[in-house]
VEXZAPA-732023 format. One line per field, with one value per residue (C-alpha): residue in one letter; x, y, z. Coordinates in nm, 3 decimals. Example, Ala and Ser with C-alpha at 12.3 -4.5 7.8 and 13.67 -1.06 7.14 Angstrom:
2
code <- c(a|s)
X <- c(1.230|1.367)
Y <- c(-0.450|-0.106)
Z <- c(0.780|0.714)
//
This chain:
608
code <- c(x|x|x|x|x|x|x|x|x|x|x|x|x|x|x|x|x|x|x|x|x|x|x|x|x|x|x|x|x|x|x|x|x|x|x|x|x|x|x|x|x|x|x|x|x|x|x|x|x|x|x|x|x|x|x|x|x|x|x|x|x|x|x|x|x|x|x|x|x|x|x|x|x|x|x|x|x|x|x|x|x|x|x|x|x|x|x|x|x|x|x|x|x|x|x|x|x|x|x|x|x|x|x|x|x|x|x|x|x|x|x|x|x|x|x|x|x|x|x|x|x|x|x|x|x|x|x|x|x|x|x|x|x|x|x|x|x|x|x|x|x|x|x|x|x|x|x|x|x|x|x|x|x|x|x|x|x|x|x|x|x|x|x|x|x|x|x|x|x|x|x|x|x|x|x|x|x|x|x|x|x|x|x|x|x|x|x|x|x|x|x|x|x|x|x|x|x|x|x|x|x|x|x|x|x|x|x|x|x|x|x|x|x|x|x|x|x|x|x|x|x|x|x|x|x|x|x|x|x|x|x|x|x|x|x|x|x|x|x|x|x|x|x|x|x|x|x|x|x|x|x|x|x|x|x|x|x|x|x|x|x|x|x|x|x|x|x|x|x|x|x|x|x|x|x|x|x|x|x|x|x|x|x|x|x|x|x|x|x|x|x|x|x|x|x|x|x|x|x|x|x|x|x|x|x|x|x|x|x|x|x|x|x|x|x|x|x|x|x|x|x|x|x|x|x|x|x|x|x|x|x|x|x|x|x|x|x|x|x|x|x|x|x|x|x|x|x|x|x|x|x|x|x|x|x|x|x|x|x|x|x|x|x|x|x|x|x|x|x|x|x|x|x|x|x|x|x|x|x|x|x|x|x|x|x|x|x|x|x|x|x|x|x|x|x|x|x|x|x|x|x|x|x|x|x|x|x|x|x|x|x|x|x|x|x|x|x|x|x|x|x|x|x|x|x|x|x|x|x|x|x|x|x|x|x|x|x|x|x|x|x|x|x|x|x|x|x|x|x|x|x|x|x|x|x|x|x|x|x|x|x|x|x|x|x|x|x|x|x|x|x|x|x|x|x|x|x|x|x|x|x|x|x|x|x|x|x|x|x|x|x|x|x|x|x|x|x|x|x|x|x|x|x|x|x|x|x|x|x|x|x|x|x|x|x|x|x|x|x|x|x|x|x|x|x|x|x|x|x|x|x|x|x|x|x|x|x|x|x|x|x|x|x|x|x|x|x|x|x|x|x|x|x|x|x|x|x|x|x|x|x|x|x|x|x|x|x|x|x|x|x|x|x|x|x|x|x|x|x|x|x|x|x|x|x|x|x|x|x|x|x|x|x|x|x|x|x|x|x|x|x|x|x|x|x|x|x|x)
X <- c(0.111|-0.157|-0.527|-0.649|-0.390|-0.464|-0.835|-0.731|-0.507|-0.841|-1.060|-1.080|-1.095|-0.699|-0.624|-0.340|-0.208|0.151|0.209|0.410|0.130|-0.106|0.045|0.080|-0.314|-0.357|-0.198|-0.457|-0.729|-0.880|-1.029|-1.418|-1.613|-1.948|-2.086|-2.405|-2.728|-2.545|-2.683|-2.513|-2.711|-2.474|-2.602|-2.438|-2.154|-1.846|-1.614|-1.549|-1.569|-1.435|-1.568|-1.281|-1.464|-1.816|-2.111|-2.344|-2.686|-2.713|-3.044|-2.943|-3.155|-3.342|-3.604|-3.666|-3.364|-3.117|-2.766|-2.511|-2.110|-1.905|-1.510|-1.384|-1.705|-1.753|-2.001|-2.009|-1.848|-1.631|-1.376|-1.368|-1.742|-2.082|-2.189|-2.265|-2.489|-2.776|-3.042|-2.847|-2.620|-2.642|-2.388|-2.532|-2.267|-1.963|-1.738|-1.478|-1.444|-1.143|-1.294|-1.109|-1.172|-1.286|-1.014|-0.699|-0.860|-0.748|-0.360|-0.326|-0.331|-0.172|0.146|0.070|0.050|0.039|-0.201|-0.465|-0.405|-0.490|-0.767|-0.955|-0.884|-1.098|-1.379|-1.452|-1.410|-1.685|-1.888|-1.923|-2.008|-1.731|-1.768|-1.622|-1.309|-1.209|-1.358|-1.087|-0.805|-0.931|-1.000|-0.658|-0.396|-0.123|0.186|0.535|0.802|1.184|1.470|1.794|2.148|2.437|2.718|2.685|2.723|2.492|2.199|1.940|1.823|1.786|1.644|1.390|1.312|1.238|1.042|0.833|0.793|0.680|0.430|0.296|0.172|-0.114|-0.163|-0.072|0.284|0.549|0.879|1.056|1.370|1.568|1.940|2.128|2.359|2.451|2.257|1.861|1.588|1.472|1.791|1.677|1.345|1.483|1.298|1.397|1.426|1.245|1.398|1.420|1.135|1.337|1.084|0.834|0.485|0.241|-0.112|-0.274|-0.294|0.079|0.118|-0.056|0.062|0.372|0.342|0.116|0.401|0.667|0.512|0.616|0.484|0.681|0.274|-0.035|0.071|0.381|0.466|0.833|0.906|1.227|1.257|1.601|1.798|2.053|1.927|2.151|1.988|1.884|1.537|1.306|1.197|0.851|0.704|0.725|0.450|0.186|0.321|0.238|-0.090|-0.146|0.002|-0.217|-0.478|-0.395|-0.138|-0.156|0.224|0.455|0.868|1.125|1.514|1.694|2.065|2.277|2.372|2.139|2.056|1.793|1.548|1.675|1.522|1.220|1.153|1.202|0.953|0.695|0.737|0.580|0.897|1.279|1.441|1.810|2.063|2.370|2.691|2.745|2.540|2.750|2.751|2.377|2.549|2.682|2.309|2.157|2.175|2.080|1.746|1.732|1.736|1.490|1.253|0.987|0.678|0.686|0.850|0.945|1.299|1.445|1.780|1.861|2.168|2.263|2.461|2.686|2.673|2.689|2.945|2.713|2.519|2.340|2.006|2.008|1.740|1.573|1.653|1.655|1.943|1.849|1.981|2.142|2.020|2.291|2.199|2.464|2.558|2.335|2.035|1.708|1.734|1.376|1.284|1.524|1.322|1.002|1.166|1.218|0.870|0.723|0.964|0.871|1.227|0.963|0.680|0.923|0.959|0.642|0.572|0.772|0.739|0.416|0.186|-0.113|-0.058|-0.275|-0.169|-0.268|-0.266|-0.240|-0.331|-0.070|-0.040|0.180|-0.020|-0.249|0.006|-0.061|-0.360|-0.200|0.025|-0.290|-0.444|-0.115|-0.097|-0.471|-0.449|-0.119|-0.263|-0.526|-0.317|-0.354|-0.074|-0.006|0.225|0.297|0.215|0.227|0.212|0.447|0.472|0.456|0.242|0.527|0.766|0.518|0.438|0.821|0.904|0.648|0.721|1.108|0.979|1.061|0.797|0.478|0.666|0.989|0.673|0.570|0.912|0.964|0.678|0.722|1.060|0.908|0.542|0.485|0.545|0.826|1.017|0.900|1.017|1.345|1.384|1.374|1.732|1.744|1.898|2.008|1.680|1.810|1.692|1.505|1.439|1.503|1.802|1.778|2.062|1.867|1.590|1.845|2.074|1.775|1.664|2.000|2.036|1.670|1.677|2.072|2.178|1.844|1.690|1.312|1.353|1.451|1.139|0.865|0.623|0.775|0.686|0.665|0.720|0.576|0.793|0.830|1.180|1.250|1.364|1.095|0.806|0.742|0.652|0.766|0.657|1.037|1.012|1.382|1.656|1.816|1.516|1.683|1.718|1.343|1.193|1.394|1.294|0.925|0.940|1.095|0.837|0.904|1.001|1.046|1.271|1.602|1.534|1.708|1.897|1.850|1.933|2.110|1.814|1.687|1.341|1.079|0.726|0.543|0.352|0.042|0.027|0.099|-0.066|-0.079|-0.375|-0.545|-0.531|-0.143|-0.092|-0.397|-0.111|0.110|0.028|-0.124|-0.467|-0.675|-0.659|-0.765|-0.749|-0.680|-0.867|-0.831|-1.067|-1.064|-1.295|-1.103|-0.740|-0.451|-0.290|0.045|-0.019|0.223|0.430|0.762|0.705|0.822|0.530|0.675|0.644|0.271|0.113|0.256|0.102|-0.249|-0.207|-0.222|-0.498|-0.709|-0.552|-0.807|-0.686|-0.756|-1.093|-1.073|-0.906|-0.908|-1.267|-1.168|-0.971|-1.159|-1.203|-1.146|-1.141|-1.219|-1.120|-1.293|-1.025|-1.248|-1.031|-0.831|-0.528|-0.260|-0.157|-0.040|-0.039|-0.407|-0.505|-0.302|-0.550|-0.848|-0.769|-0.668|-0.989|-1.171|-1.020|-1.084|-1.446|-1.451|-1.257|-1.514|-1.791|-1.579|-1.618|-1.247)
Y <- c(0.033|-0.094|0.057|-0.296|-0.215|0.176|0.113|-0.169|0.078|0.378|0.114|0.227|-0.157|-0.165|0.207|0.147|-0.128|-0.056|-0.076|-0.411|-0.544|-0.411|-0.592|-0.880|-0.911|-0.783|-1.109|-1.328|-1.180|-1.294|-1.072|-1.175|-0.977|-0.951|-0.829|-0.573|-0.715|-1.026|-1.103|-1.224|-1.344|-1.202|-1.477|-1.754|-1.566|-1.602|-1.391|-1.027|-0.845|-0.532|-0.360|-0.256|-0.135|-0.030|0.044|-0.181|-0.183|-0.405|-0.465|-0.388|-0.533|-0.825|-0.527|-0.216|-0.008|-0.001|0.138|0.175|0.068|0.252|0.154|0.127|-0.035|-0.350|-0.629|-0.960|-1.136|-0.893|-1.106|-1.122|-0.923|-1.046|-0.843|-0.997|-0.811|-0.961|-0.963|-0.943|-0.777|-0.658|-0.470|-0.184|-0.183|-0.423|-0.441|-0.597|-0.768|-0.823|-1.132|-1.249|-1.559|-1.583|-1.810|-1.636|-1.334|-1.483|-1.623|-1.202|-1.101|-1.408|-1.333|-0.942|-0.918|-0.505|-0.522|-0.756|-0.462|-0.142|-0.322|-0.489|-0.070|0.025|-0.233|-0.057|0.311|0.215|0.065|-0.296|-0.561|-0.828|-1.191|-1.468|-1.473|-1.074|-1.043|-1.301|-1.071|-0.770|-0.801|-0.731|-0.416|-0.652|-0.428|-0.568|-0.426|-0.517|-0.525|-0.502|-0.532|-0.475|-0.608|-0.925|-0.848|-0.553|-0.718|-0.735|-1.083|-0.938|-0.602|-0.796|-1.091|-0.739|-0.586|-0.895|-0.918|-0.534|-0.572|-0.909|-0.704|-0.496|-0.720|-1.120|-1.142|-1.353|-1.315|-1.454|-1.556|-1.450|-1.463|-1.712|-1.747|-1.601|-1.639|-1.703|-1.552|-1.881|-1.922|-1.610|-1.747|-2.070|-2.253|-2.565|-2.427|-2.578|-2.657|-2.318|-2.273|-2.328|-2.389|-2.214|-2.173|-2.113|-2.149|-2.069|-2.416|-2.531|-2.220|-2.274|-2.611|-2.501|-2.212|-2.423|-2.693|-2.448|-2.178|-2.255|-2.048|-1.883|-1.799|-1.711|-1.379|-1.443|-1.714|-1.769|-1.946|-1.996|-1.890|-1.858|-1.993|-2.244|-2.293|-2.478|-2.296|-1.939|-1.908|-1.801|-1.438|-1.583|-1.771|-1.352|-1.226|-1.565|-1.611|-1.222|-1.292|-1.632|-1.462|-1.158|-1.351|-1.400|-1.160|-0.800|-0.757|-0.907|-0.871|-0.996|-1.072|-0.950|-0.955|-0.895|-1.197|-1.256|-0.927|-1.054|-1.170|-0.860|-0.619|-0.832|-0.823|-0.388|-0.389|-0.572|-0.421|-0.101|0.014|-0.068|-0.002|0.017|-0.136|0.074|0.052|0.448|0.715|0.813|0.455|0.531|0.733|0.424|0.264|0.627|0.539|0.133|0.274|0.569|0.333|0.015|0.167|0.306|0.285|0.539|0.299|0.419|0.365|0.413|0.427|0.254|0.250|0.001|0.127|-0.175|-0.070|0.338|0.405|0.637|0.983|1.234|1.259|1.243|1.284|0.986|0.717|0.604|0.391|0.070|-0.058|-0.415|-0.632|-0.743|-1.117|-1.257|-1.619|-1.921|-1.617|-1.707|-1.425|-1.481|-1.299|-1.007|-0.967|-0.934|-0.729|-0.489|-0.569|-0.396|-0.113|0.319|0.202|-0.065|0.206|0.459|0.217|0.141|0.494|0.563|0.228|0.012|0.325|0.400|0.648|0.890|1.087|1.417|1.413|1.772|1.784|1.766|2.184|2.406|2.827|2.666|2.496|2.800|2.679|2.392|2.620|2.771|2.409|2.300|2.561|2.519|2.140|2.226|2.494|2.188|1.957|1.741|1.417|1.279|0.991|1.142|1.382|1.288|1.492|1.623|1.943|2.239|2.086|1.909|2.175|2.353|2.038|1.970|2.350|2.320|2.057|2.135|2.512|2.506|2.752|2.935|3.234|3.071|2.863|3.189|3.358|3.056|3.101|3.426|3.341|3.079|3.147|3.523|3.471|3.685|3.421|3.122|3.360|3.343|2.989|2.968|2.890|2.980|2.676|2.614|2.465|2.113|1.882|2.136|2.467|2.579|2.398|2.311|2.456|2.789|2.584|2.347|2.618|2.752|2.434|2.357|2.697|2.657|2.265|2.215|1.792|1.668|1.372|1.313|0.989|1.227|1.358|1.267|1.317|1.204|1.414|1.105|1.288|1.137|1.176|0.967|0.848|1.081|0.741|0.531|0.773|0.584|0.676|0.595|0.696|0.843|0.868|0.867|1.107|1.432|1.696|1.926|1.702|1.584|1.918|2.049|1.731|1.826|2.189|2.053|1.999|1.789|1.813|2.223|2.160|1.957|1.645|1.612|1.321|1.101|0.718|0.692|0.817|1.137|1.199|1.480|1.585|1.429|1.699|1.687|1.311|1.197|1.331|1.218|1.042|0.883|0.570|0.535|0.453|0.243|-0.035|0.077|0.061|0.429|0.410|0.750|0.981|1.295|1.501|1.798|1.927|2.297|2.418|2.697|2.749|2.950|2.866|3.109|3.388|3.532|3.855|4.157|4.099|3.977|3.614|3.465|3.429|3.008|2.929|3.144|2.937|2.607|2.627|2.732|2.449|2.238|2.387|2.239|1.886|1.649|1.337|1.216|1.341|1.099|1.269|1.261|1.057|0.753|0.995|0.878|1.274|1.542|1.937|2.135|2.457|2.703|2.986|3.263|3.473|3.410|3.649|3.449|3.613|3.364|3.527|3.582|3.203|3.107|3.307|3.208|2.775|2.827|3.049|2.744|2.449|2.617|2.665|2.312|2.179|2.393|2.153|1.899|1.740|1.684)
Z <- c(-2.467|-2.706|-2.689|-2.473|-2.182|-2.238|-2.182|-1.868|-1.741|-1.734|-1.559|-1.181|-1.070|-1.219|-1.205|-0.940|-1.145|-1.232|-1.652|-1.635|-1.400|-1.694|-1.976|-1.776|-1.729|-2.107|-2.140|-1.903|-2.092|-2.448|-2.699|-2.800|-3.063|-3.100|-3.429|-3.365|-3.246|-3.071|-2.771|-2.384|-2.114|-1.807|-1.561|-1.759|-1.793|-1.531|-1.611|-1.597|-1.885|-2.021|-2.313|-2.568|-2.851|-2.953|-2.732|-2.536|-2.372|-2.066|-1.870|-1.502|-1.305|-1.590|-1.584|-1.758|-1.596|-1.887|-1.916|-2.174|-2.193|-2.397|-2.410|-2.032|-1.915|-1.698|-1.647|-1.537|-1.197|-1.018|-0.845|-0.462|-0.443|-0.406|-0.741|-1.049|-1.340|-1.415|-1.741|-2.087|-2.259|-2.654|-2.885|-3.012|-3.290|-3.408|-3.050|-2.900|-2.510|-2.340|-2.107|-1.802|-1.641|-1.270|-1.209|-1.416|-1.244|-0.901|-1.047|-1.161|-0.785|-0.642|-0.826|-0.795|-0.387|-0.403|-0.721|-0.458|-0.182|-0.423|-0.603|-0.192|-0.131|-0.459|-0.426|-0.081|-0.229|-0.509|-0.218|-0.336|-0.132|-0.057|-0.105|0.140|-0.016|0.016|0.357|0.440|0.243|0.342|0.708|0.807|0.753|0.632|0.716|0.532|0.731|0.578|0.831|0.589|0.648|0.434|0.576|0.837|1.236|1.231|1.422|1.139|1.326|1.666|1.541|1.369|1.631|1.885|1.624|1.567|1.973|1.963|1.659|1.831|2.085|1.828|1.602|1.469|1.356|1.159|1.054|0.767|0.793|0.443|0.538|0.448|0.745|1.085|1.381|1.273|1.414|1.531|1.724|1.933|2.019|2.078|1.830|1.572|1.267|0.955|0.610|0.388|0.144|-0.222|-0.484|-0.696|-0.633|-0.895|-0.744|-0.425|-0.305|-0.303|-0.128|0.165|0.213|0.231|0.506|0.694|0.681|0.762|0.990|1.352|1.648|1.892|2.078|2.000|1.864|1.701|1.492|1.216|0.891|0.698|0.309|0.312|0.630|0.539|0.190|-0.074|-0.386|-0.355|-0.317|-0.639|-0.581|-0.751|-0.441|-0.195|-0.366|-0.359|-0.016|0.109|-0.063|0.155|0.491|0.420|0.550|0.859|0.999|1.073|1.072|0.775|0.903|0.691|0.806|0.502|0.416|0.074|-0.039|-0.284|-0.492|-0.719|-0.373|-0.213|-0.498|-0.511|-0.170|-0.138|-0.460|-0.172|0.106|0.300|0.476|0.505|0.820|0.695|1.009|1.010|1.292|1.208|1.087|0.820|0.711|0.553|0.251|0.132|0.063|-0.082|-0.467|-0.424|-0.240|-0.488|-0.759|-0.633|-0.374|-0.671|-0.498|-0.182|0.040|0.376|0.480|0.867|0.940|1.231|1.410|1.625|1.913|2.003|2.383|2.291|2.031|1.859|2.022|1.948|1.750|1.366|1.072|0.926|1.185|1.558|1.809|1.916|2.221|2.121|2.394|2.612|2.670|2.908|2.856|2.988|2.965|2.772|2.485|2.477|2.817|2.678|2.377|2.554|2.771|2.506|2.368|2.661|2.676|2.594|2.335|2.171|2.204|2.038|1.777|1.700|1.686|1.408|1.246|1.266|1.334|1.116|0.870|0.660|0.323|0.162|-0.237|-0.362|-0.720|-0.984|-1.118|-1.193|-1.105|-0.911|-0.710|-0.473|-0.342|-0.194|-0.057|0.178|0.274|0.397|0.633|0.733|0.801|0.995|1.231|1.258|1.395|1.088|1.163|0.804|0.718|0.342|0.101|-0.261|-0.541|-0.871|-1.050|-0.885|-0.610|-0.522|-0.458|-0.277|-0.060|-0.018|0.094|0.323|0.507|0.535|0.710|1.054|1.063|0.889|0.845|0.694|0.474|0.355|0.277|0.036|-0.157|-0.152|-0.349|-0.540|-0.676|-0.811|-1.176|-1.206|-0.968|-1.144|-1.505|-1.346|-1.341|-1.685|-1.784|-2.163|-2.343|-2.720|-2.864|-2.963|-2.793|-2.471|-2.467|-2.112|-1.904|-1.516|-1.393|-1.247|-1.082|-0.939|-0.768|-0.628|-0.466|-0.334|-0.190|0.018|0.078|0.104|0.083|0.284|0.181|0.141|0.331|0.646|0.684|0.958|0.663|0.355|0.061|-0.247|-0.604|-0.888|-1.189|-1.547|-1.659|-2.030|-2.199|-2.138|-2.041|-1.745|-1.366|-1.064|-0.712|-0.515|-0.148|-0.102|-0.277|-0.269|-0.191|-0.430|-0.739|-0.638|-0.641|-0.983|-1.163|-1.043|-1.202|-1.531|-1.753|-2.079|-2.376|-2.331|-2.038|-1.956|-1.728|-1.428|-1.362|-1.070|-0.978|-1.327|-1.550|-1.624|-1.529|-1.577|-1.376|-1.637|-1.703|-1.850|-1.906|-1.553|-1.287|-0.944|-0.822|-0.507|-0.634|-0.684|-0.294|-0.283|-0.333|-0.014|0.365|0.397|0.563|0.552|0.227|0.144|-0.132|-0.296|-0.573|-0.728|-1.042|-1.214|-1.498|-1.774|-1.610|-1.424|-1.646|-1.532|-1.509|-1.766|-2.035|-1.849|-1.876|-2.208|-2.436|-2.516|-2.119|-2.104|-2.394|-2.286|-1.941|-2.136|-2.318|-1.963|-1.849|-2.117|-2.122|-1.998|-1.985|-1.673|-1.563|-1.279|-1.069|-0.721|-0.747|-0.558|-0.208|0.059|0.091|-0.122|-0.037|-0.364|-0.400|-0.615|-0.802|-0.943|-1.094|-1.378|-1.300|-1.139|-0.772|-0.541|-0.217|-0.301|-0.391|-0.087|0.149|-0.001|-0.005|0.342|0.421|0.260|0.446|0.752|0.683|0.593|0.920|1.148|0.959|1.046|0.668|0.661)
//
């Protein structure tokens, strides 16, 4: 990463950006420079521009009320908002610009659907005004919701024409048809099928020609199109996201039909989507689709197991997932009046439920000591009744935030912290390695995980703890909301370079400790509504307290406390609960009491 996408990457408007979306706009952008004294009169100007270098003094309002733009800055046209600076702009020294035009602007998000949704969700955060053009974007909770099958004959098509029926019901709905063959979805609601959309699209235009062409509707409610259906070439992966962006517009629920056949559309189409409900014939038949989910879902995707019970085979409750009922359409029967049927069914409610519902997150901040006091405003926002759809964190946040949520109970939640957070537990982690290439190995933490968390799966959870960790070879991150708990929470203590990496999906990743921290903003991009956030400060930073912790492991977490390199944090939550640590002596059980003293004191005010 060069210093232009560094700075892109630190501006909030593309803080959610992922770094291949960020190089990608690096690449729509130009460089300008503007010696010192050079003058820019901002209403001529349409473009937004981002300063790279150098400082500038811009006159707000074409008055007297001046500010200044160092590196990180914007002004100009902010696209899809009514705001544009006014008065001039002049370099205060020799600079540098990185100037996008309105227009390349708009291609960036067309071909980046989840890049539009974070950056509509961090215009409103910031409070700016929306222009014509995001009201139409942002007026609606586009949902994409990914019916997948592995095999043929599992009822992906059915599943999927009943879900569409059940989401019709709250909000507009289409389907896309992506299999290639079987019975299609139009076949269910007994409607001609179109052509199957083949080509490339590379404006907005061409794209909505071609779903207004193609886009039949089944009723007001609920409409179909066909991307992949009976297709003679397999479809370019490049038209999902301009097409999302198009049918973002003007439908509250996004369900794609998607089979196997065609690996590079399939992986595209999980990188786009909110939540994968994964059709099975047997329970145990889910194991076999653990490391392909593992490996593509990187953005805290949702997945649902869902078993289809061919008339009962399977019983019994299981983690993760839910039966449907195949409908039992007998022959000469409409299949249609069996699929509203079901739409209007407490199995369709159920469904929903689980599915389509709303869903808010908690972020605790990324930390390793102070990890304790998330520990205490878990437990206050549970006694509270507090319903959350996720909570996303890494470090030793995330451990705490996974241990907490597998506790059947507040006392079994305490007994594992009790066994995790004093500092002569977390000393005893610290498997001593030949200093080579790490310093202390992950075989202790690991056995210790697998002992408390045994072979659950993140994905199994009601709320679904995401980790954030970074990949040791290419010192990139990556949001996992589906793995082994175990292998999750070890990679999350294992801070690099001192300690081994843990290796998951085929690469060995770390907590990215102190260089990637979790953040608001990084699930601006996926269908969670409500956010709040934790934030913990501490003046002068935690101590362990004695001499029994290795002197290497004490100065390395000193040296985190003073690593500032994202002083953002938490800034864009749409709340945030700060917790004040007054002491500097680390004692957990202590810290716990007084974060969960302080949330409840806060949820009395009712200003969370």
């Amino acid at each position: 990463m060069d210093i232009v996408e560094s700075i892109l990457g630190s501006v909030p408007l593309f803080s959610h950006c992922t770094l291949a979306e960020i190089e990608r706009l690096r690449g729509q952008g130009r460089i300008v420079h503007l010696p010192r004294g050079q003058k820019l009169d901002v209403r001529a100007l349409s473009t937004l521009n981002v300063v790279i270098k150098g400082l500038f003094e811009i006159d707000a309002l074409g008055q007297n009320d001046v500010m200044y733009l160092s590196p990180g800055s914007c002004f100009g046209e902010t696209p899809f908002t009514a705001y544009k600076h006014r008065g001039s702009v002049k370099a205060l020294a020799d600079s540098e610009l990185c100037v996008f035009e309105i227009d390349e602007m708009f291609r960036f998000f067309l071909a980046s659907f989840k890049a539009m949704r974070g950056y509509l969700k961090t215009l409103a955060r910031l409070g700016f005004e929306l222009s014509e053009a995001g009201q139409r974007h942002a007026g609606t909770t586009a949902r994409v919701l990914t019916v997948y099958g592995k095999s043929e004959g599992l009822g992906t098509s059915i599943f999927a024409s009943c879900l569409g029926a059940a989401c019709a019901g709250r909000g507009r709905t289409i389907i896309l048809d992506m299999s290639y063959r079987g019975t299609s979805v139009f076949d269910y609601f007994e409607q001609r099928i179109t052509g199957a959309i083949s080509q490339k699209s590379n404006s907005g235009s061409p794209a909505s020609e071609i779903i207004g062409e193609r886009v039949v509707e089944v009723d007001g409610r609920l409409s179909l199109i066909n991307i992949a259906f009976g297709a003679k070439v397999r479809v370019n992966p490049d038209i999902l996201s301009p097409m999302l962006f198009v049918l973002s517009r003007e439908y509250e629920f996004i369900i794609i039909d998607l089979t196997d056949e065609d690996p590079e559309l399939r992986d595209r189409v999980f990188s786009l989507t909110d939540s994968v409900c994964a059709m099975l014939s047997r329970v145990r038949d889910r194991e076999a689709m653990f490391n392909m989910f593992d490996a593509a879902l990187t953005e805290g995707q949702r997945v649902v197991y869902v078993v289809n019970r061919h008339g009962g085979k399977e019983q019994g409750p299981f983690e993760g997932g839910l039966y449907f009922e195949e409908l039992a359409v007998k022959k000469g029967e409409s299949s249609v009046n069996a699929i509203r049927d079901f739409a209007s069914s407490k199995n369709a409610a159920d469904l929903l439920g689980i599915i389509a519902s709303s869903r808010s997150a908690l972020v605790c901040q990324s930390a390793t000591l102070e990890a304790a006091a998330c520990a205490g405003a878990l437990r206050a926002l549970s006694a509270a009744g507090k319903d959350l759809g996720a909570v996303y964190s890494s470090s030793y946040s995330y451990i705490v935030s996974l241990l907490f949520l597998a506790s059947r109970d507040p006392e079994e939640f305490d007994a594992l912290m009790e066994r995790f957070l004093p500092g002569e537990k977390l000393e005893s982690f610290l498997d001593i390695a030949f200093p080579e290439n790490h310093v202390f190995g992950a075989g202790k933490i690991r056995r210790f995980m697998k002992e408390v968390l045994g072979d659950r799966r993140v994905e199994f959870f009601k709320c679904v703890p995401i980790a954030l960790l970074t990949e040791k070879s290419r010192s990139s991150s990556r949001l996992f909301s589906c793995g082994d708990a175990r292998d999750l929470a070890a990679a999350s203590f294992c801070m690099h370079p001192l300690f081994q990496s843990v290796e998951i999906a085929g690469s060995e990743y770390h907590s990215g400790m102190p260089f990637r921290k979790a953040r608001p903003e990084d699930l601006f991009r996926s269908d969670l509504g409500d956010i709040i956030s934790i934030r913990v400060r501490n003046r002068h930073g935690l101590e362990l307290p004695g001499q029994r912790a290795i002197r290497l492991y004490r100065n390395y977490l000193s040296v985190l406390y003073g690593w500032e390199s994202e002083a953002r944090l938490n800034e864009l939550a749409g709340r945030t609960i700060s917790i004040e640590l007054p002491d500097r002596e680390y004692e957990p059980l202590k810290i716990m009491k007084l974060s969960e003293e302080t949330v409840n004191k806060l949820l009395i005010a009712k200003r969370i």
